[in-house]
LOTIMI-598404 format. One record per residue (C-alpha): x, y, z; residue number from 1. Coordinates in nm, 2 decimals. Last residue first. Layout:
N
node east = X	north = Y	up = Z	pos = NUM
...
end
This chain:
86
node east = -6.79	north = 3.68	up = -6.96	pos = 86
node east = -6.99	north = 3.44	up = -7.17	pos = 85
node east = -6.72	north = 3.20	up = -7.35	pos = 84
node east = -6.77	north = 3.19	up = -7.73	pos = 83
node east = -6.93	north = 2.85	up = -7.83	pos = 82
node east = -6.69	north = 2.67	up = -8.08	pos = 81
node east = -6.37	north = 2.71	up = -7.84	pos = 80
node east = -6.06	north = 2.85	up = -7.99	pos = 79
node east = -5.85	north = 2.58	up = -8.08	pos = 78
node east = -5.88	north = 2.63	up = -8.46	pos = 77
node east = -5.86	north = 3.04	up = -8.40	pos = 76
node east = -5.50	north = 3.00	up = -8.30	pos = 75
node east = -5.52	north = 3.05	up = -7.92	pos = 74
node east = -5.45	north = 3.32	up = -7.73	pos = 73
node east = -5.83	north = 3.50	up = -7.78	pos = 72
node east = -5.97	north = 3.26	up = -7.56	pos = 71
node east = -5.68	north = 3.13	up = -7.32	pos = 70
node east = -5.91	north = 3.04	up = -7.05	pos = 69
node east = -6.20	north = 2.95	up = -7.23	pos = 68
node east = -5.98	north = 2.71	up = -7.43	pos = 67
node east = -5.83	north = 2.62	up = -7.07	pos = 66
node east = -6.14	north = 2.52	up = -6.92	pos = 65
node east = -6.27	north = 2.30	up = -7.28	pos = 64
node east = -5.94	north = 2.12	up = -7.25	pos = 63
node east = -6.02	north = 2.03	up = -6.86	pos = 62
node east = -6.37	north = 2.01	up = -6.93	pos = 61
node east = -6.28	north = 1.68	up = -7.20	pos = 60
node east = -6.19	north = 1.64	up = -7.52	pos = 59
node east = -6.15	north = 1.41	up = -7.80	pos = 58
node east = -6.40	north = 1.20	up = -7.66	pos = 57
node east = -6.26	north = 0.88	up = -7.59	pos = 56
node east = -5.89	north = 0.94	up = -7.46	pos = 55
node east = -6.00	north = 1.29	up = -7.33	pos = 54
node east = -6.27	north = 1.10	up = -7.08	pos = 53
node east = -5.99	north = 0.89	up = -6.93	pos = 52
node east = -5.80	north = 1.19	up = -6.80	pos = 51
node east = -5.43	north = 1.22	up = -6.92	pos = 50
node east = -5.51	north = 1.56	up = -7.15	pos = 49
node east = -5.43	north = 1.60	up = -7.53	pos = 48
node east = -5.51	north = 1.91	up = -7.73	pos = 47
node east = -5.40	north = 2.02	up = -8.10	pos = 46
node east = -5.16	north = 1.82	up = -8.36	pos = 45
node east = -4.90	north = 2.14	up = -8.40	pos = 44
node east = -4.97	north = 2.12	up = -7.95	pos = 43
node east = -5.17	north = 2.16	up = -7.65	pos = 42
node east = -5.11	north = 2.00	up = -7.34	pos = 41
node east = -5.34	north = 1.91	up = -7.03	pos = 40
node east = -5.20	north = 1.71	up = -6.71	pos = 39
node east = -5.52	north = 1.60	up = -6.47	pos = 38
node east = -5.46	north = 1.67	up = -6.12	pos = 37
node east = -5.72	north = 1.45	up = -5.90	pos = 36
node east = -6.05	north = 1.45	up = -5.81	pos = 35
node east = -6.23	north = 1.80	up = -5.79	pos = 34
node east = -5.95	north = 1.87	up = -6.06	pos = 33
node east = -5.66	north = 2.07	up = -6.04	pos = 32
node east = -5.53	north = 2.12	up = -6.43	pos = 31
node east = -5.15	north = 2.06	up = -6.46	pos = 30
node east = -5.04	north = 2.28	up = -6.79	pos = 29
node east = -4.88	north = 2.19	up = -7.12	pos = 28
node east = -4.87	north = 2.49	up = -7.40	pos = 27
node east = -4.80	north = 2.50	up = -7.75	pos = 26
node east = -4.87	north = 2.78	up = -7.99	pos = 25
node east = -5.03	north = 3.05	up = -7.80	pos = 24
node east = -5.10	north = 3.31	up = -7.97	pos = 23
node east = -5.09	north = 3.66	up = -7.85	pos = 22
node east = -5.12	north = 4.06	up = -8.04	pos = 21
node east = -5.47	north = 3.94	up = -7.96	pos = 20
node east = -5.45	north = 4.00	up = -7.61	pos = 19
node east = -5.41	north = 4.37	up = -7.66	pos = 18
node east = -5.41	north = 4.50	up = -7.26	pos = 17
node east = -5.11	north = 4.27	up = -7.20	pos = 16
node east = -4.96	north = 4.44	up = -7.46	pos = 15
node east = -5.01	north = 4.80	up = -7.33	pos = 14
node east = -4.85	north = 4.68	up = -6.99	pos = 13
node east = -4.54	north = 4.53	up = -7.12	pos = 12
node east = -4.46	north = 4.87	up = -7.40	pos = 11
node east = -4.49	north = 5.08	up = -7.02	pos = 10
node east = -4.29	north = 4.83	up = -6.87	pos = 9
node east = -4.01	north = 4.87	up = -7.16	pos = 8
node east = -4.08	north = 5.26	up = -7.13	pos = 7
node east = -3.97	north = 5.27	up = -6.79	pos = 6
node east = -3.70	north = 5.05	up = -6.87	pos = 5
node east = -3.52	north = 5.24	up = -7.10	pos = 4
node east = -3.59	north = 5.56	up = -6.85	pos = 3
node east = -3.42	north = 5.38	up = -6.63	pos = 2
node east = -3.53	north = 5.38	up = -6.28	pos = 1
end
């Protein structure tokens, strides 16, 4: 292997390891639910998701999943309000 690439992997690994050298900026995302597949985006004006309970509330367990997903990703505005326990 080259030694160029060697070192790219090595680069790949140590930033995976630094999740806050990450934000993710806009994301959309199909969310399997005990239902039905509910489609989850987030954007510049924050989260949106398809289910009824979104269009109400603002958000929903699918937006609240990936926020605990994502954790650290996401620009501290979208970051959930209660830290996930892990």
């Amino acid at each position: 292997m080259q030694s160029s690439l060697i070192s790219k992997i090595e680069k790949a690994r140590i930033y995976a390891e630094e999740l806050e050298r990450f934000q993710v900026l806009s994301l959309r995302c199909d969310v399997r639910g005990d239902s039905t597949t509910h489609t989850a985006e987030l954007g510049p004006d924050g989260w949106d998701c398809d289910c009824y309970f979104f269009q109400d509330a603002k958000t929903c367990s699918h937006t609240m999943a990936l926020e605990r997903v994502l954790d650290q990703m996401l620009p501290e505005r979208y970051r959930p309000a209660v830290p996930s326990a892990q």
